[in-house]
C-alpha positions as CSV (number, residue, x, y, z in Angstrom):
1,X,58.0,149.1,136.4
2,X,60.5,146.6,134.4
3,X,61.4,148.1,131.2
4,X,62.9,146.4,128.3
5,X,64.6,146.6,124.5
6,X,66.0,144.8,121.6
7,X,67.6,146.7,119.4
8,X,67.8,146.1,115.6
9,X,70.6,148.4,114.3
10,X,71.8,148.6,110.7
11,X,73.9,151.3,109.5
12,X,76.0,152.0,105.7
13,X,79.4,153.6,104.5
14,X,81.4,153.5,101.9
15,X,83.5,151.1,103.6
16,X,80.6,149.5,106.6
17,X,77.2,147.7,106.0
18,X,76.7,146.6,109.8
19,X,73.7,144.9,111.2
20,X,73.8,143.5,115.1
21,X,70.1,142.4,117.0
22,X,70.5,143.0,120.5
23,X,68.2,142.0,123.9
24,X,68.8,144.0,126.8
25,X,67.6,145.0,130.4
26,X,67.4,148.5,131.0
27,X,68.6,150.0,134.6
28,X,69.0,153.0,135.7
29,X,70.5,154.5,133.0
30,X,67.7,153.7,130.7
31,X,67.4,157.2,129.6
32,X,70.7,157.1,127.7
33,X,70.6,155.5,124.3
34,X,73.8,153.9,123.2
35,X,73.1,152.3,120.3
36,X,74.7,155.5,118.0
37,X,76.7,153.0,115.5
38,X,76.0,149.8,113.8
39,X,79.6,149.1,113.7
40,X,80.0,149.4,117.7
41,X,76.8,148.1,118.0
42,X,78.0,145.0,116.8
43,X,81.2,144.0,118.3
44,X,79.3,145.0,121.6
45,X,80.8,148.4,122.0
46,X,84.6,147.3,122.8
47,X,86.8,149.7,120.8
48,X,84.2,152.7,120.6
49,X,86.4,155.4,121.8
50,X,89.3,153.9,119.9
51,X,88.5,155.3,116.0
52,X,87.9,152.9,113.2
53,X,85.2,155.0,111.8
54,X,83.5,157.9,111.6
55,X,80.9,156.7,114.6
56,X,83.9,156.4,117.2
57,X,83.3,160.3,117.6
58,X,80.5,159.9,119.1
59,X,82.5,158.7,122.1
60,X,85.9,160.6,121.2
61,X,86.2,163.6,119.3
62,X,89.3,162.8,118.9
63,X,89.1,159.9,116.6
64,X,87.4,162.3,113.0
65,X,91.1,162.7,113.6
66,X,91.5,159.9,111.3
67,X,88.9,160.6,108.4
68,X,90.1,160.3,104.9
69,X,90.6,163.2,102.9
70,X,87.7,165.4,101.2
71,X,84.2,165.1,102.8
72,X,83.3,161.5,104.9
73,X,79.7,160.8,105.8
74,X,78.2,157.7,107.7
75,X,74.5,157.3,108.2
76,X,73.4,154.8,110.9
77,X,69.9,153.6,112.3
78,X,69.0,151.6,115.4
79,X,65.5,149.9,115.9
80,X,64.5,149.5,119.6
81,X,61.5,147.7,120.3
82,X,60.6,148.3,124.1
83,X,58.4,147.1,126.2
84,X,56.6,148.2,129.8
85,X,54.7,146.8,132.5
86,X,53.0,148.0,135.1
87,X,51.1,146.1,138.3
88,X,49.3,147.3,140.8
89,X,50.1,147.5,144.2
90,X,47.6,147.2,147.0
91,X,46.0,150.9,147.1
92,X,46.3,151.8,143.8
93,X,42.7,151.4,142.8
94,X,40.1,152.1,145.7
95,X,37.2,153.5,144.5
96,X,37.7,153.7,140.8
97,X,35.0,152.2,139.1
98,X,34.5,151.1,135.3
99,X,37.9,150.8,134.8
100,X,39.0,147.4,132.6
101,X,42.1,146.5,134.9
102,X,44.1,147.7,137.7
103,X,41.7,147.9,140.3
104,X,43.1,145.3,142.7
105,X,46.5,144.6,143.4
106,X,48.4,142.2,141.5
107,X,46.8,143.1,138.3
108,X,49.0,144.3,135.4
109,X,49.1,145.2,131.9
110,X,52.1,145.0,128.9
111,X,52.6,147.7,126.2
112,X,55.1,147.4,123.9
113,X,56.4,149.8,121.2
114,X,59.2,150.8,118.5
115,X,61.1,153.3,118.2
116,X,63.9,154.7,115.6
117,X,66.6,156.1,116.6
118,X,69.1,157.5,113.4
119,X,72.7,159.2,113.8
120,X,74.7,160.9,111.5
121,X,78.7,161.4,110.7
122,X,80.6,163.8,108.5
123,X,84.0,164.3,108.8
124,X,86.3,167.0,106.3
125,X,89.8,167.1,106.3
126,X,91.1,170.5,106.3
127,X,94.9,169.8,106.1
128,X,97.0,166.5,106.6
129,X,96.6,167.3,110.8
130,X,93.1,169.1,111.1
131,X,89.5,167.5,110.7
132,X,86.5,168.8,111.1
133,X,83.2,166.9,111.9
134,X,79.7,167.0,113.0
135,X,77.3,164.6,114.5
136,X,74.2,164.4,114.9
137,X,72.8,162.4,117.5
138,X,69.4,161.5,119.8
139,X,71.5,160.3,123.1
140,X,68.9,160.6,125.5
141,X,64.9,159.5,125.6
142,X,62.3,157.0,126.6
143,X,58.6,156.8,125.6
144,X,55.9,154.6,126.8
145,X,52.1,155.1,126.6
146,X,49.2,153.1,127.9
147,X,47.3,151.2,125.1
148,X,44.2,151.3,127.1
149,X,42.7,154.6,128.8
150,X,39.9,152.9,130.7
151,X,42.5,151.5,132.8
152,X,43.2,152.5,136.1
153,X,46.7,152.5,135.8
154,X,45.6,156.1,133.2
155,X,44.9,157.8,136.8
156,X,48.8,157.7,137.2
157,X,50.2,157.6,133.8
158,X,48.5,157.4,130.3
159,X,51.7,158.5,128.1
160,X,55.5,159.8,128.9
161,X,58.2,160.8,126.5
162,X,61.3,162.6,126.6
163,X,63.4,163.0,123.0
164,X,66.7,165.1,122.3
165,X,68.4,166.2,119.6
166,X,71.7,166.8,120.1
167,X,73.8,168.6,117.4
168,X,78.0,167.8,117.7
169,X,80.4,169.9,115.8
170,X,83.8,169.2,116.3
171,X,87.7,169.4,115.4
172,X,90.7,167.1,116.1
173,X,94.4,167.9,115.2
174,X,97.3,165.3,114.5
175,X,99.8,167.2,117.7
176,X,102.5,164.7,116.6
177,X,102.6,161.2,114.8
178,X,99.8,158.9,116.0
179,X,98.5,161.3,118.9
180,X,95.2,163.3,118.2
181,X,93.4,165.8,120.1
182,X,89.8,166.7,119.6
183,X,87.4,169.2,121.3
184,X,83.9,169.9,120.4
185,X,80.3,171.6,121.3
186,X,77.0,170.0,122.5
187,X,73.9,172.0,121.6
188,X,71.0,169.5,122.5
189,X,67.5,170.1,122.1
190,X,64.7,168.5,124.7
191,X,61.6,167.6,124.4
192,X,59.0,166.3,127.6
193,X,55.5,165.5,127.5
194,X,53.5,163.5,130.4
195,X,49.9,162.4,130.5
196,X,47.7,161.5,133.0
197,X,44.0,161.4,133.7
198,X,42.0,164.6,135.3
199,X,39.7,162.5,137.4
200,X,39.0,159.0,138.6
201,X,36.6,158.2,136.3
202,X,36.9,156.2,133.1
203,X,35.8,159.9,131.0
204,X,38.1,161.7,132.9
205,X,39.7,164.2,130.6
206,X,43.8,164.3,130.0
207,X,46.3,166.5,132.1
208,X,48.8,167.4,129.9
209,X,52.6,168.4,131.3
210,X,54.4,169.7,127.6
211,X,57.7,171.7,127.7
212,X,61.1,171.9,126.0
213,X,64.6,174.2,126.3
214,X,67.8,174.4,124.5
215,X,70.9,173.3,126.4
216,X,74.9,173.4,125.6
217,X,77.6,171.5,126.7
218,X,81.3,170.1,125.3
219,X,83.2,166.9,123.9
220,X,86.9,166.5,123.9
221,X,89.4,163.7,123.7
222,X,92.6,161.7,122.6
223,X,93.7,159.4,120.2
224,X,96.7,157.5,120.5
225,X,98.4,155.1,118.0
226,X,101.7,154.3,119.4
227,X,102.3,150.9,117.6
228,X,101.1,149.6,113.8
229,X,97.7,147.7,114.9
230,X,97.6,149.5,118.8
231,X,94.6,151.9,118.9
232,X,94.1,154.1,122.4
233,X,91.4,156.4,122.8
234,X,89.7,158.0,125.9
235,X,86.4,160.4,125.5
236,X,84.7,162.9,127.1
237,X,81.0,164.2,127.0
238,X,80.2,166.8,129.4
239,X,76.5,166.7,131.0
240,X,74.2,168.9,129.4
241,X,71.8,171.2,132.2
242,X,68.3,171.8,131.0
243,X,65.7,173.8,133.0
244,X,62.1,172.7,130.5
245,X,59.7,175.2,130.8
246,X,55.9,174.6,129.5
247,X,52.3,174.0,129.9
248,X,50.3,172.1,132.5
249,X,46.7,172.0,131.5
250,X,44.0,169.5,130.6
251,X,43.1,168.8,127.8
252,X,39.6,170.8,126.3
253,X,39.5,173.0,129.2
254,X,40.7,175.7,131.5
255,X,43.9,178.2,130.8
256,X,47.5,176.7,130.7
257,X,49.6,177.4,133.6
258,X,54.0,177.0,133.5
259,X,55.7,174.9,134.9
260,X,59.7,174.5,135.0
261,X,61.8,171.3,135.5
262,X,65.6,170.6,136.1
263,X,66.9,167.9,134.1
264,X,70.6,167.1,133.4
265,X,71.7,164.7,131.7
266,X,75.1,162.9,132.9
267,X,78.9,163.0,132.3
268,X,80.1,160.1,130.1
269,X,83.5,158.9,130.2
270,X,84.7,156.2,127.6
271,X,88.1,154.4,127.6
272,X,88.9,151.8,124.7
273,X,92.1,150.2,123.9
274,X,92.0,148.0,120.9
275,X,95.0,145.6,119.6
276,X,95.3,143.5,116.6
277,X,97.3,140.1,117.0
278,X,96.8,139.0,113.2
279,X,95.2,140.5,109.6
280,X,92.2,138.4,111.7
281,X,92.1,139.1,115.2
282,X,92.2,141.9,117.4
């Protein structure tokens, strides 16, 4: 299965309007979604842990360090238009009849869809050394669903999705001039739904997998600014351990029985230096 994106992300602040189009090719860390910030989004991510707005949290607590006084907020919004495909491989369809495609091998079929993905920043400065924050953030997830039942790829897959929700707050605190220190909590929602066909038949009903659990998990970093224009920053968000519990049944019929899955999601280390050379160039 090859999957891919482009990503249109726009985002607004009292002191950003940010828009960057993007192509990728997932990998193996297609589950993670990185496109949190316009701004970082747009110079490719080089600087992200290193402050410059409210977004760099995401990646370093550290950097609401620099908020300005009273309440901050920055509201950002990524548009990801993905697309699947799936071929056959010799086996996969013996004996299913009526079904449109998939039946011999080499054949394949394309789905593409879109999908939003908003984040949110608020920063208030307590004092002239302590911030707090929150974000709010959907850092994990992929969805992709067959636009045609009657295929016999349905007897292996007619719909996936896994969403979170992950919830931020956070503090960071000015130790000494130019070097910030920030800690934080994960609470992160999770979501999982899989669908598949009961039977090989084209009227086979839908088998259903639905679950979702409550995980917790922790942010923390440092901010330095040794130099006017120098900006070094190193972040830290812990993996998050989720065991989903729910419902396998099929759809119209029978009781629901539980099931429980083991997911964690990974560690994510970010290290950014950014310098400026001129009023025009870092």
């Amino acid at each position: 299965m090859r999957l891919g994106k482009i990503i249109l992300a726009a985002g607004c602040s009292a002191a950003l309007v940010g828009v960057s189009l993007v192509g990728t090719q997932a990998t193996a860390g297609g589950l993670a979604v990185r496109e949190q910030s316009s701004q970082f989004q747009g110079s490719s991510f080089a600087g992200a842990a290193a402050g410059g707005g409210l977004s760099s949290a995401f990646w370093n607590s550290a950097a609401i360090g620099e908020a300005a006084k009273g309440m901050q907020t920055e509201n950002h919004a990524a548009l990801i238009f993905g697309e699947t495909d799936y071929t056959s491989v010799a086996g996969t369809g013996p004996g299913f009849i009526g079904f449109s495609t998939g039946v011999d091998a080499g054949d394949s079929v394309t789905n593409d869809r879109v999908a939003l993905v908003p984040s949110s920043y608020m920063s208030y400065r307590l004092n002239d050394k302590t911030v707090l924050g929150m974000a709010v953030n959907a850092p994990f997830g992929l969805g992709n669903e067959l636009d045609d039942d009657n295929s016999a790829f349905a007897i292996h897959h007619r719909s996936a999705k896994l969403f979170t929700l992950n919830a931020n707050p956070m503090m960071s605190y000015e130790v000494m001039k130019g070097v910030y220190v920030g800690v934080g909590v994960q609470v992160q929602y999770a979501s999982l739904s899989f669908k598949t066909a009961g039977g090989a038949t084209t009227s086979a009903a839908t088998g259903v997998l639905d679950g979702d659990d409550i995980g917790f998990g922790f942010t923390a970093g440092v901010l330095l600014k040794p130099a006017p224009g120098t900006s070094i920053g190193i972040g830290f968000r812990s993996a998050i351990e989720h065991e989903i519990e729910g419902d396998q049944f099929v759809s119209g019929t029978g009781p629901k029985n539980k099931f429980t899955l083991d997911v964690d999601t990974p560690e994510l280390v970010t290290l950014s230096i950014r310098q400026a050379l001129s009023p025009n160039l870092r």
